[in-house]
C-alpha positions, 0 to 999 in steps of 0.5 A: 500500500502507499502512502494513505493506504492507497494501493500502490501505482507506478508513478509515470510521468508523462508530461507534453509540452503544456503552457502555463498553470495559470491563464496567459493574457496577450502578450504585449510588443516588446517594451524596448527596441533591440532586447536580447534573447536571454537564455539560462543553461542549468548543468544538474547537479554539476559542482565547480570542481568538476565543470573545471576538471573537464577544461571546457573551451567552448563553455567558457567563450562566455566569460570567466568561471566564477565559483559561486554558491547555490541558495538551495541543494536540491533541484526544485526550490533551487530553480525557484530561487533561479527563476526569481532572479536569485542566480548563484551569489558569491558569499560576499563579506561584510555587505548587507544581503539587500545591498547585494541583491541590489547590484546582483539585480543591476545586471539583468539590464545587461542579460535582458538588454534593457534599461533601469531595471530593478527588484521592485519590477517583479512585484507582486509575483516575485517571479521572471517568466510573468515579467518577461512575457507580460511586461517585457513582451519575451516569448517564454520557454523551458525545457527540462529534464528531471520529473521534479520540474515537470509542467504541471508543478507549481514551477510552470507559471508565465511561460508560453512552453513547457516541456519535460524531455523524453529522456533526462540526459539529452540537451543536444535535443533542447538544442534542436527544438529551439526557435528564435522569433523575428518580432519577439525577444526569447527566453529560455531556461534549459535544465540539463540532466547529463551532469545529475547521478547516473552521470549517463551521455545520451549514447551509453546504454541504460543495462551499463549506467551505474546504480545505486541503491536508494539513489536510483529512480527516488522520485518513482519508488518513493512510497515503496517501503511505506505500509499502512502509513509506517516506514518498513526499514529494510537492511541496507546497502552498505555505504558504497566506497571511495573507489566507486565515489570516485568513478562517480564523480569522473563521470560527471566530469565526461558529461561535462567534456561532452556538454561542452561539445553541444554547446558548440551545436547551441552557439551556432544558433543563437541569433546575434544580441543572446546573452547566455547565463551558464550555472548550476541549481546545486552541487554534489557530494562524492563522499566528502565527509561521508556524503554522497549526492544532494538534497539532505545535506549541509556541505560547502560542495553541495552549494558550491557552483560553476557561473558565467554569462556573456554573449556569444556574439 
């Protein structure tokens, strides 16, 4: 049984492109002349340490890598906090945090391509798709690729598209689907699933990837051990050793040399005046400390993230 004594289901989500949960009003013409298209790349998951591993050379003709910290360590709140404008910050010394938001905000004149743009424009919603699209006149996208995200949560509010991807670990699909408008600035929030456990490049089979017990597939199987409303524990697997961490994270370092190469794909079809941001939604734990991934977890490399931005052309 599950959890209220409903019989057990396997969870599938099967999520189309959906618009938003809340009804759309018409887009407005774009409010300045000449705005960018602005897109937001999440690597799941993918700590700093890795993204600098893997050397990337097509990545970094955005700018400097900066190492900056996630405001959450789990993928769903930490995208809320992204698409509230809270893009990883730098843990700065001896400045109050609303002298910090204030310059952090100060930058989205340049990502968006406008001007005099400040916190206050969010209220009431708190919340960047509704302001581009009803404010701004952006036509607004995601595309994801973890069922946490999926378009019938909370999180798909203000975009014109939707989309959770058929399979978790293929940004180079993203890429293909992609379409800029002539009459109308774009935006797009793409959350990329190579970087996240099982590390896995859209070409490795399934039968080959990693799996790990209590890791693998926890969203689908979480009401498994739950009977008549009680948690049955089950003996567990011993925590994997430091050898196998090891492999893990060198994993996540080939996604990231991988990923590198779809960028190559995504810079070639940006129009010009796209101004492109490149992070991380959290970290990842390879048995720091006795951890291992993200979620429950209080560790400077659960929070620790690559960041850059720039324009391409």
């Amino acid at each position: 049984m599950g959890i209220f004594g409903r019989k057990k289901e396997n969870i599938t989500i099967s999520a189309p492109i959906i618009k938003s949960t809340f009804a759309l009003p018409p887009r407005p013409a774009p409010a300045f002349p000449n705005m960018n298209n602005y897109i937001i790349v999440i690597l799941d998951s993918c700590r700093y340490d890795t993204f600098m591993a893997a050397k990337p050379k097509t990545i970094t003709k955005l700018g400097d890598v900066e190492c900056r910290y996630s405001y959450a360590s789990w993928t769903a709140p930490s995208h809320y906090n992204l698409l509230m404008g809270l893009l990883p910050h730098t843990s700065p010394a001896n400045v109050y945090a609303s002298e910090y938001y204030k310059k952090d905000f100060i930058r989205f004149n340049d990502r968006f391509g406008v001007k005099e743009f400040e916190f206050k424009n969010l209220v009431p919603q708190l919340y960047l798709p509704p302001f581009l699209r009803n404010k701004l006149g952006f036509k607004t996208h995601a595309m994801v690729s973890l069922p946490v995200l999926n378009p019938k949560t909370p999180i798909n509010v203000g975009f014109d598209m939707f989309k959770l991807m058929d399979k978790h670990n293929d940004m180079a699909a993203m890429v293909d689907e992609m379409e800029f408008s002539q009459d109308y600035p774009s935006f797009y929030i793409l959350n990329v699933g190579e970087t996240h456990y099982p590390y896995a490049l859209p070409d490795e089979p399934e039968n080959e990837w990693p799996r790990i017990s209590g890791v693998h597939g926890v969203f689908k199987h979480l009401d498994d051990h739950i009977v008549g409303g009680k948690l049955v524990e089950e003996e567990s697997e011993k925590f994997f050793n430091q050898e196998k961490l090891d492999q893990l994270k060198t994993r996540q370092i080939n996604t990231v040399k991988y990923l590198d190469r779809v960028f190559e794909k995504l810079f070639d079809i940006v129009p010009k005046n796209t101004f492109i941001t490149v992070t991380s939604d959290h970290g990842e734990l390879f048995g720091e400390e006795g951890y291992f991934g993200h979620g429950p977890i209080m560790h400077t490399k659960v929070f620790e993230v690559p960041f850059l931005e720039g324009k391409i052309r």
